[in-house]
C-alpha positions as CSV (number, residue, x, y, z in Angstrom):
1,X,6.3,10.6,-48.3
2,X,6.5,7.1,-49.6
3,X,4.4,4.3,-50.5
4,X,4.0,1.2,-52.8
5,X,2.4,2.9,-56.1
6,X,1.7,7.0,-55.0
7,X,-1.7,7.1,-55.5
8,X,-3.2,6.3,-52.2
9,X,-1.4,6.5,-48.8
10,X,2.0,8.6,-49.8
11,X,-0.2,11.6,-51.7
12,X,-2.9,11.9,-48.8
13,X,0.1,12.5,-46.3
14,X,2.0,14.7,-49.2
15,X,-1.6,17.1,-49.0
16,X,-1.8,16.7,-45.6
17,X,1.3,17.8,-44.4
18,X,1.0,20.7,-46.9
19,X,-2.0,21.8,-45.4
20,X,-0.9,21.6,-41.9
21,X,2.9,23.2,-43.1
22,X,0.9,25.9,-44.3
23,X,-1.5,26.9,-41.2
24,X,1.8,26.3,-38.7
25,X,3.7,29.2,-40.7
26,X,6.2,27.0,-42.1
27,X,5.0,25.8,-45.5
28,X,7.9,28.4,-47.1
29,X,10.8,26.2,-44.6
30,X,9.5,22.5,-45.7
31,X,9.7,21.0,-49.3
32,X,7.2,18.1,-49.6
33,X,6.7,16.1,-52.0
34,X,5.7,12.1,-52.6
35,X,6.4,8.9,-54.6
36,X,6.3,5.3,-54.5
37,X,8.5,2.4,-54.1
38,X,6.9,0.8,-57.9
39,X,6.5,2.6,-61.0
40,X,3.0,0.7,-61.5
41,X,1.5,4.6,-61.7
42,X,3.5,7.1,-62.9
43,X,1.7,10.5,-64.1
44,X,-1.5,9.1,-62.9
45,X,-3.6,11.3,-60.0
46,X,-4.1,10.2,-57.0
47,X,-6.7,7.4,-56.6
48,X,-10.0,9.1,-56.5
49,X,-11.3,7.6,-53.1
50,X,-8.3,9.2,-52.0
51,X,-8.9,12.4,-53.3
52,X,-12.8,11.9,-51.9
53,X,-11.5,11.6,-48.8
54,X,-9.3,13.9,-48.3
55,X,-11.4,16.6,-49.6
56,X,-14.1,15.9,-47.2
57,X,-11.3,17.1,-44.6
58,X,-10.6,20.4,-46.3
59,X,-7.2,18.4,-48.3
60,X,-7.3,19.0,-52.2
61,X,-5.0,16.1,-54.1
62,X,-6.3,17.0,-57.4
63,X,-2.8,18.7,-58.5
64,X,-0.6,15.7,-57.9
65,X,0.5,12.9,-60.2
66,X,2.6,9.6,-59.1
67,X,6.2,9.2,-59.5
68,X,8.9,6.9,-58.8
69,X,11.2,7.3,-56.2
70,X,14.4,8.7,-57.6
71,X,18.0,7.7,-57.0
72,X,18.5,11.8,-56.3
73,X,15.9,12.0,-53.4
74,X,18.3,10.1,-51.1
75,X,20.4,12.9,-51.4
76,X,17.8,15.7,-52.3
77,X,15.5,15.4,-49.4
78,X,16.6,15.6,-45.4
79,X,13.7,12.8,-44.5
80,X,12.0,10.0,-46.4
81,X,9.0,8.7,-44.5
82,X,7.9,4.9,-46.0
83,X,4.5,4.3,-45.0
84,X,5.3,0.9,-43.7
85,X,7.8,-1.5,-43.3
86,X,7.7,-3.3,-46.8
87,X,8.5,0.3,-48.3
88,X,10.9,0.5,-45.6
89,X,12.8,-2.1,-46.7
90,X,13.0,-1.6,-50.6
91,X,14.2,2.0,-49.4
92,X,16.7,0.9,-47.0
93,X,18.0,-1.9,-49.8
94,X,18.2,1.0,-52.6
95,X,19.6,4.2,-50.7
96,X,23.6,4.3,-50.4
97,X,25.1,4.2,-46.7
98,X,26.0,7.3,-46.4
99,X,22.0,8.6,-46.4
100,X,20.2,5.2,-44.4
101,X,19.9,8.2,-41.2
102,X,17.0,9.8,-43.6
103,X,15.1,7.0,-43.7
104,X,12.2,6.7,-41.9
105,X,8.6,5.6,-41.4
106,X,6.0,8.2,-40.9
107,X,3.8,7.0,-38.1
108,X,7.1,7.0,-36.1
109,X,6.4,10.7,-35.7
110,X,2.7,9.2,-34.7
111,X,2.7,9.4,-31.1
112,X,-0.1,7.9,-29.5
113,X,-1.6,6.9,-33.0
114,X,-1.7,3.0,-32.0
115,X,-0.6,1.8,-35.4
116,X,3.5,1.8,-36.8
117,X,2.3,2.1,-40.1
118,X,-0.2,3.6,-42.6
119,X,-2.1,0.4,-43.6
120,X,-2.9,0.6,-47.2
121,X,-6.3,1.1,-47.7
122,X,-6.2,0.1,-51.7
123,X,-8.5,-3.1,-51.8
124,X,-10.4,-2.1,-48.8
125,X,-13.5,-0.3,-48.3
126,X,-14.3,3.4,-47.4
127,X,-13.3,3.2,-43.8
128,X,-9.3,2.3,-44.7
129,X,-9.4,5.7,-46.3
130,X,-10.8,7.2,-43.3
131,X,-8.1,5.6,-41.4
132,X,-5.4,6.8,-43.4
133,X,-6.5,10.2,-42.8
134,X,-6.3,9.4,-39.1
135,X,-2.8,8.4,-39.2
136,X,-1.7,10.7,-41.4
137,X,-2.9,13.6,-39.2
138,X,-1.8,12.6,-36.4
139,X,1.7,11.6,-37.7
140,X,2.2,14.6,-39.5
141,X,1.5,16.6,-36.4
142,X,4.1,14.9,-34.7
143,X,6.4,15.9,-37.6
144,X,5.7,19.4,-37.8
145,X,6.0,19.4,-33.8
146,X,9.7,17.6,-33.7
147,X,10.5,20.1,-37.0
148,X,9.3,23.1,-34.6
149,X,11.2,22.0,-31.5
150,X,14.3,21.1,-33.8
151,X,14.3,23.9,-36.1
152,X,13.5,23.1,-39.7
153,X,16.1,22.9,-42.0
154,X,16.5,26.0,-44.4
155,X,17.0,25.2,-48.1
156,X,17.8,27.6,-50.3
């Protein structure tokens, strides 16, 4: 999960999919994990109307610390889901050829969602977080659905 600075949109979809991994049976078949785009961040906690939020849905972010994306996680990881099309595009401009296939946007697993991307909800008020959440649920659900209909990738 990927976003400008990891402390807002990438980490809510990071716990979320967690969550939703781990009531589908499948949390011990799916690493997860998130950073951002910028280093602006790094080692700080998720923003606290972020973590707010997602508690209030039963999502605990407290654990998580931003990172940068790493040169290794275009090889590392099968999938990495930008949260929109800015992100998109510093990902597509840093990842070598041979692993463009793994990049992604989230809410393209969003079906019937309404939105192609997770809006950030940084300078916004309380319902942007909300409306995250929203997307993030509902993407992530479409994830874990493909990943069930596909079989998920076994790492060892």
């Amino acid at each position: 999960m990927i976003c400008m600075g990891n402390i807002c949109r990438s980490p809510t979809a990071e716990g979320v999919l967690r969550a939703r991994l781990a009531a589908a049976g499948l949390a011990d078949r799916v690493r997860v994990d998130s950073a951002g785009t910028h280093a602006y961040h790094v080692g700080e906690p998720p923003d606290e109307r972020s973590q707010a939020h997602a508690a209030r849905r039963g999502y605990d972010l407290s654990a998580q610390r931003a990172r940068a994306v790493d040169d290794d996680d275009f090889e590392r990881f099968d999938l990495l889901l930008a949260m929109d099309w800015d992100n998109l595009a510093l990902l597509q401009e840093r990842c070598p050829p041979a692993y463009q296939r793994k990049l992604k946007r989230l809410m393209e697993f969003g079906r019937g969602a309404g939105c192609e991307v997770v809006p950030d909800p940084y300078y916004g008020d309380a319902a942007g977080f909300d409306r995250v959440l929203d997307l993030v649920e509902a993407a992530c659900d479409g994830l874990i659905d493909e990943l069930s209909s596909s079989g998920t990738p076994r790492r060892e």
